[in-house]
PyMOL Python script that loads the backbone (N, CA, C, O; Angstrom):
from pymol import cmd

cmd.read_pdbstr("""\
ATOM      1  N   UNK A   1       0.820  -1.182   0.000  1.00  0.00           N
ATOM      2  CA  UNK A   1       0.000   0.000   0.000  1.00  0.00           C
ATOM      3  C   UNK A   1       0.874   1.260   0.000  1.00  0.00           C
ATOM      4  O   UNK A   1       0.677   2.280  -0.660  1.00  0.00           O
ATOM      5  N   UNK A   2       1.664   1.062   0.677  1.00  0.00           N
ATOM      6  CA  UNK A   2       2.836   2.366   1.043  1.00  0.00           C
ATOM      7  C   UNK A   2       3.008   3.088  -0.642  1.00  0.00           C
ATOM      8  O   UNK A   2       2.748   4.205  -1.090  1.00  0.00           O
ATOM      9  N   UNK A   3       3.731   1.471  -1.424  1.00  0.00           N
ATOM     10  CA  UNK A   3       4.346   1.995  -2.627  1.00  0.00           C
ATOM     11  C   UNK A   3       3.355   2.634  -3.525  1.00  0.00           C
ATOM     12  O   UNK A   3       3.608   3.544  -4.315  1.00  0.00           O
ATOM     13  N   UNK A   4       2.272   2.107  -3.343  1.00  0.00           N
ATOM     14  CA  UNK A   4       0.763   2.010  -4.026  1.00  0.00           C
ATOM     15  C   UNK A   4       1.126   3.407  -3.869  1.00  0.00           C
ATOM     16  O   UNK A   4       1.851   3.854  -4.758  1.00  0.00           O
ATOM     17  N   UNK A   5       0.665   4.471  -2.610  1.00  0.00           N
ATOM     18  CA  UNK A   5       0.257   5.763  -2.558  1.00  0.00           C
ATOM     19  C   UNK A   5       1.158   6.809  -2.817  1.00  0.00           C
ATOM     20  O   UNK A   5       0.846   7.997  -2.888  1.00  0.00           O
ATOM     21  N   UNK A   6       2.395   6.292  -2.969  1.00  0.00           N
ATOM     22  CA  UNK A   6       3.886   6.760  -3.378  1.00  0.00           C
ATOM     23  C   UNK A   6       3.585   7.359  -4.865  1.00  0.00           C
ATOM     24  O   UNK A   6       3.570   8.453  -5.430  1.00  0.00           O
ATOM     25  N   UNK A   7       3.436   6.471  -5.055  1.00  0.00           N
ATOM     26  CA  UNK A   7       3.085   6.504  -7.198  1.00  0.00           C
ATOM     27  C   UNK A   7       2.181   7.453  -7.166  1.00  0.00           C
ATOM     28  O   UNK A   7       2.271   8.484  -7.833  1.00  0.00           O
ATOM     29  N   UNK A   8       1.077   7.136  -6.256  1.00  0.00           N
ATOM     30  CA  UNK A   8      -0.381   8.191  -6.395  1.00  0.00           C
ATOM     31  C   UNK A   8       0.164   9.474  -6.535  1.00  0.00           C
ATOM     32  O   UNK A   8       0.024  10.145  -7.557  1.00  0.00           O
ATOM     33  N   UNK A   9       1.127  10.039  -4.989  1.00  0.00           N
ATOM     34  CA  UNK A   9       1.422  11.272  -5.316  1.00  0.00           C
ATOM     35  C   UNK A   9       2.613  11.270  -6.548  1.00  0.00           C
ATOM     36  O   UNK A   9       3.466  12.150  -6.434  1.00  0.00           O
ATOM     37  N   UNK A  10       2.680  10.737  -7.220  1.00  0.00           N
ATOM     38  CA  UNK A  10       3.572  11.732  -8.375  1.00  0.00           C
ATOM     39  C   UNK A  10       2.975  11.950  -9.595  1.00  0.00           C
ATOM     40  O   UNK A  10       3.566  12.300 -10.617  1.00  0.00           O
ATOM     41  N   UNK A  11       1.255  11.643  -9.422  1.00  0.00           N
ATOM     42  CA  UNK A  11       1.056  11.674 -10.279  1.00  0.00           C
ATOM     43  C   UNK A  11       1.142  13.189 -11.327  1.00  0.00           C
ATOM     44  O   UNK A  11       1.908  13.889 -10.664  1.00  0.00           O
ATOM     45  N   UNK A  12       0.805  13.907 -12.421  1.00  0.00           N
ATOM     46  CA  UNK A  12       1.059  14.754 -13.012  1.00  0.00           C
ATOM     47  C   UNK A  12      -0.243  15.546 -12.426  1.00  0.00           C
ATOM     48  O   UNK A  12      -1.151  14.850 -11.972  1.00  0.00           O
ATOM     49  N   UNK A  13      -0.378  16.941 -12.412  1.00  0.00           N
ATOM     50  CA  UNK A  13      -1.463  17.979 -12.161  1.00  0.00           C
ATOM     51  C   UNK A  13      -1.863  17.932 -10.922  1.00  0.00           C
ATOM     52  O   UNK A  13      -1.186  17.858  -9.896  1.00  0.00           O
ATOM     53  N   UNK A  14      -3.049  17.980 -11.070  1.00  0.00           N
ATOM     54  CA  UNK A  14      -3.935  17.542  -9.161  1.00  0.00           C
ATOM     55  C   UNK A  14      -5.123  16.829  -9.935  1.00  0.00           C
ATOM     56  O   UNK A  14      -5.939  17.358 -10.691  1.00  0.00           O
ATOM     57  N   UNK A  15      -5.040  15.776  -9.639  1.00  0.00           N
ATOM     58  CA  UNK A  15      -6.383  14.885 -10.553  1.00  0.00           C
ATOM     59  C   UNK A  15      -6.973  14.806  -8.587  1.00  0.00           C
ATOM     60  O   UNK A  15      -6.479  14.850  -7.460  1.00  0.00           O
ATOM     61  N   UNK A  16      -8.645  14.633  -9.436  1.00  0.00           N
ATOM     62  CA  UNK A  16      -9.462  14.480  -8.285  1.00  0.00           C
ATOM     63  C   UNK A  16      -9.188  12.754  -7.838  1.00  0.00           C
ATOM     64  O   UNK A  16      -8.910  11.759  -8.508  1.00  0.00           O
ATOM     65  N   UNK A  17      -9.425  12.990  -6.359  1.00  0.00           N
ATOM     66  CA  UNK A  17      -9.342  11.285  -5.860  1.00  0.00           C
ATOM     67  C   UNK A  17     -10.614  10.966  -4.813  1.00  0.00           C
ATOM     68  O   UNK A  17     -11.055  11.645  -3.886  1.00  0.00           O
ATOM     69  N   UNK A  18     -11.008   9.709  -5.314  1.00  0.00           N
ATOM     70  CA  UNK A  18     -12.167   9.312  -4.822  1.00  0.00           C
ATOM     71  C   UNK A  18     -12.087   8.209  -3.951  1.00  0.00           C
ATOM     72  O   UNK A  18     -11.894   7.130  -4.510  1.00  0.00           O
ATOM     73  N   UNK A  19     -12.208   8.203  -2.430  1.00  0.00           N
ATOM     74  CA  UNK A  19     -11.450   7.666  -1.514  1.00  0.00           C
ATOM     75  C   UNK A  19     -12.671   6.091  -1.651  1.00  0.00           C
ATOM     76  O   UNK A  19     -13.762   6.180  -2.214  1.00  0.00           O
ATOM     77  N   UNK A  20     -12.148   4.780  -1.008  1.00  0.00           N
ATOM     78  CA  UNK A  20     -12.423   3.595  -1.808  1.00  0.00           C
ATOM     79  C   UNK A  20     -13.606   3.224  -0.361  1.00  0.00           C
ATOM     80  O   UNK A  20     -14.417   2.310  -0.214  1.00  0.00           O
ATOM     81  N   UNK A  21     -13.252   4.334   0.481  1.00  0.00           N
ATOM     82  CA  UNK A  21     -13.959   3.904   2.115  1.00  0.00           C
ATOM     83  C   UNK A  21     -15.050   5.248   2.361  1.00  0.00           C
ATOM     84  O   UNK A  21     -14.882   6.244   1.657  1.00  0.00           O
ATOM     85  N   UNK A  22     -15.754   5.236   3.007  1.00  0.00           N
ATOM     86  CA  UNK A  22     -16.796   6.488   3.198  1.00  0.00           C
ATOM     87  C   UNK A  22     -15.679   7.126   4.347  1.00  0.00           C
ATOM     88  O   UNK A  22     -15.300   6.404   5.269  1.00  0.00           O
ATOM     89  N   UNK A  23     -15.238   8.394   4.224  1.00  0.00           N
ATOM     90  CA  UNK A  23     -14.221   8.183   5.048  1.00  0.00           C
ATOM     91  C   UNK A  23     -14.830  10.086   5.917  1.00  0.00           C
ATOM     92  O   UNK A  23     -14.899  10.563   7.050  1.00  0.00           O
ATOM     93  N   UNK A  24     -15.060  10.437   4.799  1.00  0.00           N
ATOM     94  CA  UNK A  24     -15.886  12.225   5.192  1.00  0.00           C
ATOM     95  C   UNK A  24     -16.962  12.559   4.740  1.00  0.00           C
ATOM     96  O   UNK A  24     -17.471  11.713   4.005  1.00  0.00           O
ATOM     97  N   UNK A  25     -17.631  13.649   4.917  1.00  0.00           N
ATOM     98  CA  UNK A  25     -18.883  14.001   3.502  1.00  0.00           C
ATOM     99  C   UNK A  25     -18.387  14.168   2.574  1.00  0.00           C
ATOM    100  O   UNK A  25     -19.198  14.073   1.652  1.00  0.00           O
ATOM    101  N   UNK A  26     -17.039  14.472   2.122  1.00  0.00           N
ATOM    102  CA  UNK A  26     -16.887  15.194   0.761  1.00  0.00           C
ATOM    103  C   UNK A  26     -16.254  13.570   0.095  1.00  0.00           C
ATOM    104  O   UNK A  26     -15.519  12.705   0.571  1.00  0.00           O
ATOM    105  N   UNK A  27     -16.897  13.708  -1.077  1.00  0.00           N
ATOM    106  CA  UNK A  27     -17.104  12.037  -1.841  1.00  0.00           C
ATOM    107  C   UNK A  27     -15.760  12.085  -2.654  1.00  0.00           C
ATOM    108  O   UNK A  27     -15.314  11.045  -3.138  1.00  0.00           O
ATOM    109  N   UNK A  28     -15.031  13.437  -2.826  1.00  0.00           N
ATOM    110  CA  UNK A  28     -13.732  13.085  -3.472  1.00  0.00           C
ATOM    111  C   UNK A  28     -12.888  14.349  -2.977  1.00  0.00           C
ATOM    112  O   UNK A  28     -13.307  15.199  -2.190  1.00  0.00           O
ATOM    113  N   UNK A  29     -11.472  14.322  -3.648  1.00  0.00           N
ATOM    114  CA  UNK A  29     -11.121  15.278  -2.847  1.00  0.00           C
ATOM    115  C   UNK A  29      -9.905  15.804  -4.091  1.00  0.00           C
ATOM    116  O   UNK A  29      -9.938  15.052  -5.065  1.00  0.00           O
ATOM    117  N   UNK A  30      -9.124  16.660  -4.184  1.00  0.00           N
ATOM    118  CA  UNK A  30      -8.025  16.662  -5.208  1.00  0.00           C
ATOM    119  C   UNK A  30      -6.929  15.909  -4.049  1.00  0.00           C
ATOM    120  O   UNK A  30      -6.932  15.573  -2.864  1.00  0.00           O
ATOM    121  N   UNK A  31      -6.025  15.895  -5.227  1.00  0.00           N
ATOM    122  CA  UNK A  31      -4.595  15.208  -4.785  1.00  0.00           C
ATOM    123  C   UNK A  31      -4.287  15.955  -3.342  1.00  0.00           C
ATOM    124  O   UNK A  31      -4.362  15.602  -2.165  1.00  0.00           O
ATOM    125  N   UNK A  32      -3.794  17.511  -4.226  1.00  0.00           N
ATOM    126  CA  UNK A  32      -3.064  17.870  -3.593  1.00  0.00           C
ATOM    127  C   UNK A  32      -3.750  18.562  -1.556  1.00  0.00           C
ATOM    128  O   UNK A  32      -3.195  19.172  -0.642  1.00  0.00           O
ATOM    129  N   UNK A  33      -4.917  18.075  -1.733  1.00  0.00           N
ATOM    130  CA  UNK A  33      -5.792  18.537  -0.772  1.00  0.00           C
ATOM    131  C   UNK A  33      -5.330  16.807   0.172  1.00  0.00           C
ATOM    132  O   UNK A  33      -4.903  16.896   1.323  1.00  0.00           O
ATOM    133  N   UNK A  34      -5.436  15.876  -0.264  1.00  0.00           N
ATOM    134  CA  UNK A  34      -4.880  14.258   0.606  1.00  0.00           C
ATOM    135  C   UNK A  34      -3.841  14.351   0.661  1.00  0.00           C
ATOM    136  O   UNK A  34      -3.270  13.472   1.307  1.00  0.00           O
ATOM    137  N   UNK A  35      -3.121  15.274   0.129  1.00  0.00           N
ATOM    138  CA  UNK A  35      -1.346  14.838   0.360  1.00  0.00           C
ATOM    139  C   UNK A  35      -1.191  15.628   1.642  1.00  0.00           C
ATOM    140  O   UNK A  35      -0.472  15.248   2.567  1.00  0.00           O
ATOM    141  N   UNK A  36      -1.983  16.877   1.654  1.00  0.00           N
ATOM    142  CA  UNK A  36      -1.667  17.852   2.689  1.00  0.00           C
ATOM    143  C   UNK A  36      -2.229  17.468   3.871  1.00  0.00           C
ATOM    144  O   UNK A  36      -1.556  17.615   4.891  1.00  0.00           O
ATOM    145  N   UNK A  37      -3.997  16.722   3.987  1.00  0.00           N
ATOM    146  CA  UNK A  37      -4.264  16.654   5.380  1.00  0.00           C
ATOM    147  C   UNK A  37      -4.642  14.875   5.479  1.00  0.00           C
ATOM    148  O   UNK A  37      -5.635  14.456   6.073  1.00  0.00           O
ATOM    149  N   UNK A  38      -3.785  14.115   4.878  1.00  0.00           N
ATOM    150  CA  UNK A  38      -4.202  13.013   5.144  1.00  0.00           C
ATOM    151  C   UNK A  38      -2.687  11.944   5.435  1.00  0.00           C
ATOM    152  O   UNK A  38      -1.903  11.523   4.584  1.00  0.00           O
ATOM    153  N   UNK A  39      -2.671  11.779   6.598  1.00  0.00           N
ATOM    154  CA  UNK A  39      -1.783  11.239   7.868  1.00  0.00           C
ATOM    155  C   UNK A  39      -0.941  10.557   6.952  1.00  0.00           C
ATOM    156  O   UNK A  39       0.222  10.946   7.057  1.00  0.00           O
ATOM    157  N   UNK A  40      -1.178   9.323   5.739  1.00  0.00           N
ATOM    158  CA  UNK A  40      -0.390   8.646   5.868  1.00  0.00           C
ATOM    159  C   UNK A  40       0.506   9.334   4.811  1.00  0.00           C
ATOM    160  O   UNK A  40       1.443   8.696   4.331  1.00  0.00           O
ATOM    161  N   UNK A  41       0.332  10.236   4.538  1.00  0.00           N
ATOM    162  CA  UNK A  41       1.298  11.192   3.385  1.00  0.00           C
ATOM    163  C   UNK A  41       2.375  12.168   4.896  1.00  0.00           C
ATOM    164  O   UNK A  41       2.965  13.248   4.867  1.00  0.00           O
ATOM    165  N   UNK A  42       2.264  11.498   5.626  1.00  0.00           N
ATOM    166  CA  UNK A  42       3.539  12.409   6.550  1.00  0.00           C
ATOM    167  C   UNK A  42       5.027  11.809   6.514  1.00  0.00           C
ATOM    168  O   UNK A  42       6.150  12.312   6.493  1.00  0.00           O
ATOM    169  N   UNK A  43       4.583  10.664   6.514  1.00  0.00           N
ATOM    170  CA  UNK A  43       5.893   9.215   6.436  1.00  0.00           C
ATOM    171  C   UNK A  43       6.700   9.993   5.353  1.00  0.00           C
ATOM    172  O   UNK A  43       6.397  10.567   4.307  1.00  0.00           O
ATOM    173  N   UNK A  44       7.963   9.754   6.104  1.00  0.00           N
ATOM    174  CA  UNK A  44       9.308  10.300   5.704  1.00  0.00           C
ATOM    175  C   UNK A  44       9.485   8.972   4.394  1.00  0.00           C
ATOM    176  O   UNK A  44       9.483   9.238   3.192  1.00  0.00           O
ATOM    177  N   UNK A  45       9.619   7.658   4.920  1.00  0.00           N
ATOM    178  CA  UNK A  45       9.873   6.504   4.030  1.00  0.00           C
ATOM    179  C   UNK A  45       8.931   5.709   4.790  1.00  0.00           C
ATOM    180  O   UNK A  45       8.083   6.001   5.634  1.00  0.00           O
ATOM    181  N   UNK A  46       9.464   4.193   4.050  1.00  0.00           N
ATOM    182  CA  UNK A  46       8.369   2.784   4.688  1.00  0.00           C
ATOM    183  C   UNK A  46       8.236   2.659   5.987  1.00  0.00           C
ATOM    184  O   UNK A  46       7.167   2.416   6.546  1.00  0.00           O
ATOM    185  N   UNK A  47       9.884   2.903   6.831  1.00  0.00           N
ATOM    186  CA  UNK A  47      10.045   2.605   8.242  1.00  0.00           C
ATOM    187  C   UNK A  47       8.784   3.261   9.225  1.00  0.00           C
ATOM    188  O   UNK A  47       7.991   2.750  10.015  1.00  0.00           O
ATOM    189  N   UNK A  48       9.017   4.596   8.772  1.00  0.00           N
ATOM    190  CA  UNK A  48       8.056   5.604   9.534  1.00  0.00           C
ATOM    191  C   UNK A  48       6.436   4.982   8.710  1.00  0.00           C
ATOM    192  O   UNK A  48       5.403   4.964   9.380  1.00  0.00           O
ATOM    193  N   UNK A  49       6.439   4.720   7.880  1.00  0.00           N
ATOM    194  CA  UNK A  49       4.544   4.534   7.600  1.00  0.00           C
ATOM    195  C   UNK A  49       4.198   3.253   8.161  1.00  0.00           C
ATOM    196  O   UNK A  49       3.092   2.963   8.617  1.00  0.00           O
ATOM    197  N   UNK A  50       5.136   2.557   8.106  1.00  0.00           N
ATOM    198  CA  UNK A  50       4.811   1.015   9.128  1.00  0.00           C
ATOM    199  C   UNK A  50       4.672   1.883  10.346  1.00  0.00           C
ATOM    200  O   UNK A  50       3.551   1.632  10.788  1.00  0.00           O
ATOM    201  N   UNK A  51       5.169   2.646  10.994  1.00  0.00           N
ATOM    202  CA  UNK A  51       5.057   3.004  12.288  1.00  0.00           C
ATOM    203  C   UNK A  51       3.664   3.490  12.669  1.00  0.00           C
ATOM    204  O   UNK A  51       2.977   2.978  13.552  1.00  0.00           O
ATOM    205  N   UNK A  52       3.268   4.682  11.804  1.00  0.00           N
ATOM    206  CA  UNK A  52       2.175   5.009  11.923  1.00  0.00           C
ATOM    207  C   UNK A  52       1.002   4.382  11.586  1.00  0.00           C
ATOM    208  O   UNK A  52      -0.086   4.927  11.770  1.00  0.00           O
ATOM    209  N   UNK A  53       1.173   2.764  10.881  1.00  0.00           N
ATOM    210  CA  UNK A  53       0.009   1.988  10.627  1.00  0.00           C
ATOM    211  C   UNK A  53       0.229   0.959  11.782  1.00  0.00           C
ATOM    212  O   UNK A  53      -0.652   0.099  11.792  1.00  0.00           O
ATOM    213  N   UNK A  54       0.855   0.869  12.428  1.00  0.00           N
ATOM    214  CA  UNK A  54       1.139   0.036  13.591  1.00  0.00           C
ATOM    215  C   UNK A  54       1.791  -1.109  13.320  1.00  0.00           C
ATOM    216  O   UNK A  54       1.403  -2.208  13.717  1.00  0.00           O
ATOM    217  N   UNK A  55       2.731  -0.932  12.687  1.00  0.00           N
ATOM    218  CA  UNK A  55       3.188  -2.409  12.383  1.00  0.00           C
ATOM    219  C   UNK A  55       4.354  -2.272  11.986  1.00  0.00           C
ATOM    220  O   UNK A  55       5.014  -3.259  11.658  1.00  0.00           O
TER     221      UNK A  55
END
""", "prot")
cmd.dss("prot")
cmd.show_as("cartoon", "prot")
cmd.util.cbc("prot")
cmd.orient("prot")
């Protein structure tokens, strides 16, 4: 998953993203709006995102 969301952010522009879980009211969100307030985009590398997923 880590590498999965890695790729996500590089993607080109700010494409809208439509999260796969009911997760807020708002049904999608742009990129660059999940990169900024969504936790697992803080992880420096893998070490630290295993950390923050507990594992």
């Amino acid at each position: 998953m880590y590498r999965s969301l890695q790729r996500l952010a590089t993607l080109p522009g700010d494409p809208t993203v439509f999260p796969g879980h009911w997760y807020s009211a708002q049904p999608s969100a742009s990129l660059s709006d999940v990169k900024r307030s969504n936790y697992v985009y803080r992880a420096a590398d893998l070490d630290q995102w295993r950390m923050l997923m507990g594992g």
